[in-house]
Backbone as CSV, one residue per row, in Angstrom:
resi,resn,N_x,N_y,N_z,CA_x,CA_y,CA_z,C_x,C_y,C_z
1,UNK,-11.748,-30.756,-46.172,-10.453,-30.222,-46.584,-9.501,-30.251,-45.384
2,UNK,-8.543,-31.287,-45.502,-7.471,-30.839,-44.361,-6.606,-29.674,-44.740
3,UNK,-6.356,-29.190,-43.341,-5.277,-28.036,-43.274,-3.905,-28.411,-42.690
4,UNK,-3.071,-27.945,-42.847,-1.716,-28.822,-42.298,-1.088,-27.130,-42.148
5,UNK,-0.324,-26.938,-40.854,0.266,-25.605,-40.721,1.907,-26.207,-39.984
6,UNK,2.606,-26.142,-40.561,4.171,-26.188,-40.217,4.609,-25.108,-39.274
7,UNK,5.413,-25.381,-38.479,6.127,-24.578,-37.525,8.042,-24.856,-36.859
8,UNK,8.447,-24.240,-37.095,9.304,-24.870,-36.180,10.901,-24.449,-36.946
9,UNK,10.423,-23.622,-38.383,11.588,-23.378,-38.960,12.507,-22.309,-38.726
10,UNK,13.646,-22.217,-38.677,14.442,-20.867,-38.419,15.836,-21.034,-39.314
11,UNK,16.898,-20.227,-38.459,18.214,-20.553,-38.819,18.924,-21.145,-37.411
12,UNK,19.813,-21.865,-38.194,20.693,-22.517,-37.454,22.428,-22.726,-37.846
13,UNK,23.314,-22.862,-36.829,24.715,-23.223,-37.739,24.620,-24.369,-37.801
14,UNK,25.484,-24.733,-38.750,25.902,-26.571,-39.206,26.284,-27.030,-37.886
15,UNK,25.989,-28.335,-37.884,26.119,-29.214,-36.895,24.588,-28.672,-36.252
16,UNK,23.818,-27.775,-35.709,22.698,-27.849,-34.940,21.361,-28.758,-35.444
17,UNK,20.477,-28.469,-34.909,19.581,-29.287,-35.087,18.223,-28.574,-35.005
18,UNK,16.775,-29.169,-35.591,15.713,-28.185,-35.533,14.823,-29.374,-35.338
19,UNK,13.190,-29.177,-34.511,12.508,-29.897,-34.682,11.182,-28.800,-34.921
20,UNK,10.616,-29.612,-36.639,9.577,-29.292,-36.891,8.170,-29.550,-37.113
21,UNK,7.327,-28.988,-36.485,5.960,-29.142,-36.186,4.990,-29.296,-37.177
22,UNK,4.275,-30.050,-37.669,3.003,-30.031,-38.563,1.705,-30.115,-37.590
23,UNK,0.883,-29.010,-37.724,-0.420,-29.217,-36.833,-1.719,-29.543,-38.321
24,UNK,-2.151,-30.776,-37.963,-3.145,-31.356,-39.123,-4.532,-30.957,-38.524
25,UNK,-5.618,-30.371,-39.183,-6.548,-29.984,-38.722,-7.667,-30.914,-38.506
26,UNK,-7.013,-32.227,-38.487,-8.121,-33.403,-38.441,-7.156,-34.724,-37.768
27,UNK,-7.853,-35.786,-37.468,-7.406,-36.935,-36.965,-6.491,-37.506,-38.126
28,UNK,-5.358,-37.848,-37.939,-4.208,-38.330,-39.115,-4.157,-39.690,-39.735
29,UNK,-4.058,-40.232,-38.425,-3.165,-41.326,-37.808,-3.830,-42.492,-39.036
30,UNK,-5.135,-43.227,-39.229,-6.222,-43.568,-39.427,-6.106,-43.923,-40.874
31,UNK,-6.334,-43.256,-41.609,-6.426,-42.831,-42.912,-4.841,-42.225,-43.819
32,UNK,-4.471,-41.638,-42.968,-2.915,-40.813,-44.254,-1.871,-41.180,-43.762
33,UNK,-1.111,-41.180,-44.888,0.093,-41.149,-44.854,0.828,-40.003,-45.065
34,UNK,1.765,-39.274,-43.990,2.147,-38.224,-44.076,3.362,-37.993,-44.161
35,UNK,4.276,-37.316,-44.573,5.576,-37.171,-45.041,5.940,-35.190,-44.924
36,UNK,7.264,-35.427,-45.104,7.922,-34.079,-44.960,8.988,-34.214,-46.325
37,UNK,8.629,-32.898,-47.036,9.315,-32.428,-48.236,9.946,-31.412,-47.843
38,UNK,11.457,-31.275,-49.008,11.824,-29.843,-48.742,12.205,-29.458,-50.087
39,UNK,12.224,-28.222,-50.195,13.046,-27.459,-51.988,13.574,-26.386,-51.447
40,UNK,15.202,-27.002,-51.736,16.031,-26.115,-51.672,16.055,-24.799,-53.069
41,UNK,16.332,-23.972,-53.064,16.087,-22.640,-53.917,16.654,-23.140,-55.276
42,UNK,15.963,-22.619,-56.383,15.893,-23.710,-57.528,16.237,-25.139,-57.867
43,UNK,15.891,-25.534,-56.639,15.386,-26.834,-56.921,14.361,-27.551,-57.282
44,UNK,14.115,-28.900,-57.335,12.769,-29.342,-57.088,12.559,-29.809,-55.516
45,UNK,11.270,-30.104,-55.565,10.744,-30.815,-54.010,10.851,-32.123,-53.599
46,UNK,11.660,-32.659,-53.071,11.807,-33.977,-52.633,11.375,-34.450,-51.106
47,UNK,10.832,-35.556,-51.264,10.611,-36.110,-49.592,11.566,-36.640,-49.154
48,UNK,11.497,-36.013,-47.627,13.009,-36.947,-47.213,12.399,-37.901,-46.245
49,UNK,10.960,-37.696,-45.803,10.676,-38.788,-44.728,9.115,-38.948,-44.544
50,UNK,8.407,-40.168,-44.182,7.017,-40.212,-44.414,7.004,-41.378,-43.460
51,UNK,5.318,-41.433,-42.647,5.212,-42.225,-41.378,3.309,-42.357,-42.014
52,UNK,3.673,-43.867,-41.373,2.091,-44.285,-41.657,1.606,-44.962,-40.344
53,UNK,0.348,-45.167,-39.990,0.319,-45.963,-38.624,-0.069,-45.351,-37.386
54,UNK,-0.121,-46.234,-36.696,-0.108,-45.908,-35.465,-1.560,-45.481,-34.828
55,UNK,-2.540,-45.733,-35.384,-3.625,-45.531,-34.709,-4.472,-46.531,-33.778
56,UNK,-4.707,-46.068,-32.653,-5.514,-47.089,-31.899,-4.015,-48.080,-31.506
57,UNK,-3.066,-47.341,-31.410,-1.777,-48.408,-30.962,-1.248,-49.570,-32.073
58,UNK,-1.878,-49.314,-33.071,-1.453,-49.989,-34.214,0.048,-49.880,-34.492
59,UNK,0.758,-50.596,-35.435,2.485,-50.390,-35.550,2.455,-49.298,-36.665
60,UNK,3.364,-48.199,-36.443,3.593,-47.723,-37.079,5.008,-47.085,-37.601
61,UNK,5.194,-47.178,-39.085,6.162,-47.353,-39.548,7.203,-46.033,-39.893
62,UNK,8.063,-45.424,-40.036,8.552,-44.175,-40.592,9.875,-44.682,-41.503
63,UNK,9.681,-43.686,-42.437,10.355,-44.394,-44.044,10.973,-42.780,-44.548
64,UNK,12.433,-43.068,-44.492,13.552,-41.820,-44.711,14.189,-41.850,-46.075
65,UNK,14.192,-41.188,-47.156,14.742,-41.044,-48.122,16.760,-40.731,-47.572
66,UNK,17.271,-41.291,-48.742,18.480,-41.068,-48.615,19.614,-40.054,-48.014
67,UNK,19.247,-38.933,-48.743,19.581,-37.701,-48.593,19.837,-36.955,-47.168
68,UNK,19.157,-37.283,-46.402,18.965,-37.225,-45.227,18.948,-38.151,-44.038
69,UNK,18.883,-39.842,-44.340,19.176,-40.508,-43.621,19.736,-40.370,-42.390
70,UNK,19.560,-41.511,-41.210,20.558,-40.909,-40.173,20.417,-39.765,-39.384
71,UNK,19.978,-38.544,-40.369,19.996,-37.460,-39.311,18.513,-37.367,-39.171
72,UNK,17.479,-37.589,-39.393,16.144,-37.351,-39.642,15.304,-38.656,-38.664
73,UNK,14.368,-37.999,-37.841,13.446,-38.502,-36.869,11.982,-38.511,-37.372
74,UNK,11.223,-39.343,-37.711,9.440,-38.420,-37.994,9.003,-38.975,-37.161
75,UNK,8.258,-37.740,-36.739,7.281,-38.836,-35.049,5.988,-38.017,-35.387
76,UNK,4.879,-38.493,-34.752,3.742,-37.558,-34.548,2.827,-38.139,-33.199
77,UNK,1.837,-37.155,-33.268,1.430,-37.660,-31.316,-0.057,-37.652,-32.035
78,UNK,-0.786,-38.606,-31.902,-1.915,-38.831,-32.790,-3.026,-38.117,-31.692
79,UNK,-2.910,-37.979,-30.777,-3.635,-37.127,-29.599,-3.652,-35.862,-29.622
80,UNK,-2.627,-35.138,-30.605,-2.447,-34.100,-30.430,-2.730,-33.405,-32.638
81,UNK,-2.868,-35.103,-32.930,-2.856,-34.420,-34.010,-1.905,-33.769,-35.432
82,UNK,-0.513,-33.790,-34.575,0.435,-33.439,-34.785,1.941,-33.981,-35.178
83,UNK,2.330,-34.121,-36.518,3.501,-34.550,-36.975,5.075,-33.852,-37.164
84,UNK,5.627,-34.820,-36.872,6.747,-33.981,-36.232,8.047,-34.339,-37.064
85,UNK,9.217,-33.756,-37.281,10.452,-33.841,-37.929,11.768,-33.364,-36.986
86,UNK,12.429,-34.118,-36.650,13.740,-33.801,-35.186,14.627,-34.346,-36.792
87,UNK,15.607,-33.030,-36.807,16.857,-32.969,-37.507,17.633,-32.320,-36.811
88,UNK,19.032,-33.001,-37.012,19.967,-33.468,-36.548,21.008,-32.995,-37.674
89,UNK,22.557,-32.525,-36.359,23.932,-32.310,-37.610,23.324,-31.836,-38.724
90,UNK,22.267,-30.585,-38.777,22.671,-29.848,-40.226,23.524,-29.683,-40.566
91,UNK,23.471,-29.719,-42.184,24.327,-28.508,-43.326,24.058,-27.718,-44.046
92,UNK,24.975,-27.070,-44.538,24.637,-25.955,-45.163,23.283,-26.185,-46.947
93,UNK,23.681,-27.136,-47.212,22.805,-27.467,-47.714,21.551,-28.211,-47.546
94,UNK,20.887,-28.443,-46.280,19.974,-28.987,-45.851,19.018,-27.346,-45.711
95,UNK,19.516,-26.510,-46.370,18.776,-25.213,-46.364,17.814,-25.256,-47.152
96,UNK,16.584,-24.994,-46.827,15.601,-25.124,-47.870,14.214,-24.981,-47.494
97,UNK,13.155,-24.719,-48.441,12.191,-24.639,-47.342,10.784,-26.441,-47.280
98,UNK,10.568,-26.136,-45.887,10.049,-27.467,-45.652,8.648,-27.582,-45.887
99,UNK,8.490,-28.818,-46.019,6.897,-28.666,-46.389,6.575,-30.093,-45.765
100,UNK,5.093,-30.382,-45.167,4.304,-31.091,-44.800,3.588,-31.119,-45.462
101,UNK,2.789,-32.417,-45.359,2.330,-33.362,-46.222,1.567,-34.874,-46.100
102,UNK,-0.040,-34.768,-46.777,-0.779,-35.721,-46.286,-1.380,-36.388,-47.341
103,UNK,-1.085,-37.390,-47.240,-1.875,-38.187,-48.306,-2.762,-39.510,-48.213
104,UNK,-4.004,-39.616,-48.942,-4.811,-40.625,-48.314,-4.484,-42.437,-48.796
105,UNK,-4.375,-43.109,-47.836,-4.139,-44.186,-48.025,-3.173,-44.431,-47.304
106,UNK,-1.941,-45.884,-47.638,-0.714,-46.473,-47.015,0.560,-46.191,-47.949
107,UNK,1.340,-45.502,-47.255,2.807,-45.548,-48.120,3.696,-46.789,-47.262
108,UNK,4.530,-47.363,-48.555,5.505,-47.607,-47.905,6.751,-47.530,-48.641
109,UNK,7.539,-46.755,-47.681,8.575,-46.020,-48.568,8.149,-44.705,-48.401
110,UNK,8.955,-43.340,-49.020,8.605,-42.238,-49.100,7.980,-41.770,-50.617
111,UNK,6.552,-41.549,-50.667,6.575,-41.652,-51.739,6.694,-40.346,-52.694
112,UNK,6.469,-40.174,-53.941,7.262,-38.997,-54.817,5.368,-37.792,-54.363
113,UNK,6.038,-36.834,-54.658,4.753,-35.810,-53.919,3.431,-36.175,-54.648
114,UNK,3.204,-36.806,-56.229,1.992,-36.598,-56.821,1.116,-37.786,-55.533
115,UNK,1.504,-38.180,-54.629,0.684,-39.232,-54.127,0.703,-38.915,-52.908
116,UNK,0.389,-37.560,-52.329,0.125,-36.617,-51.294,-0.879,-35.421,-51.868
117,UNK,-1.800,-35.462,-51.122,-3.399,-34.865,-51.248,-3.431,-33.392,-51.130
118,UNK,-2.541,-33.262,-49.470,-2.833,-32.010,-48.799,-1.318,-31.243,-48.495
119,UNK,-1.291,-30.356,-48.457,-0.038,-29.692,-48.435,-0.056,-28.434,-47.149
120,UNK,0.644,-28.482,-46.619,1.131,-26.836,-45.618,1.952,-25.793,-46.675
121,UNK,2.052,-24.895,-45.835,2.368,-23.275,-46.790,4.165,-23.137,-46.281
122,UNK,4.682,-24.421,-45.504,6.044,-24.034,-45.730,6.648,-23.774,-44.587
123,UNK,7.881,-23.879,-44.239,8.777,-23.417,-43.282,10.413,-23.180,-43.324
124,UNK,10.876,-22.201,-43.218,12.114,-22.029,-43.857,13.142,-22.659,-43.152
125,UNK,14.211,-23.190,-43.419,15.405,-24.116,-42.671,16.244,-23.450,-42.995
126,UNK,16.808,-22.575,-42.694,18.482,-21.987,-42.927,19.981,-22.390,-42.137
127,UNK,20.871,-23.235,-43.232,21.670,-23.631,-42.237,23.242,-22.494,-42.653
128,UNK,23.645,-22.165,-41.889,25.038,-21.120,-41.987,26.313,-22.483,-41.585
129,UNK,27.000,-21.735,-42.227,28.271,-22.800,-42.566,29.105,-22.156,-41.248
């Protein structure tokens, strides 16, 4: 059973920026494809970004949904285990809460959540206007 624990959420004003932490309780890189979701308050959950690759120095790829384009980074440090999200120029509607996310096999593209395995418990993004 992987565990995935998010970190890194708070508040911020528009225009700032947040970078958030996924700690995966197992080797990633290898096997999943991992991505970052968010649901804003009655919404649904959408991915805005997902990264496959990179193990053993292999190429690895990162794949940004629209919505977020541009401002959105996914990195992870396969040494450490750990996947990462650097956002950029929030808004007020980029408020929402975040979620990490692992799924077994190759994405390419971000794919829709039923094709992600393992899930984290969340991190809140608050952006003030």
């Amino acid at each position: 059973q992987v565990r995935l624990v998010e970190s890194g959420g708070g508040s911020v004003q528009a225009g700032g920026s947040l970078r958030l932490s996924c700690a995966a309780s197992e080797y990633m890189a290898s096997r999943y494809c991992m991505g970052w979701f968010r649901q804003p308050p009655g919404k649904e959950r959408e991915g805005v970004a997902a990264i496959y690759g990179g193990a053993l120095g292999s190429a690895q790829y990162a794949y940004y949904a629209d919505s977020m384009k541009g401002r959105l980074t996914i990195s992870r440090d396969n040494a450490k285990n750990t996947l990462y999200l650097q956002m950029n120029s929030l808004k007020p509607e980029d408020t929402a809460m975040y979620y990490c996310a692992a799924g077994v096999g190759r994405c390419t593209g971000v794919p829709g959540r039923e094709s992600f395995n393992y899930w984290g418990q969340g991190t809140q993004v608050t952006v003030s206007s």
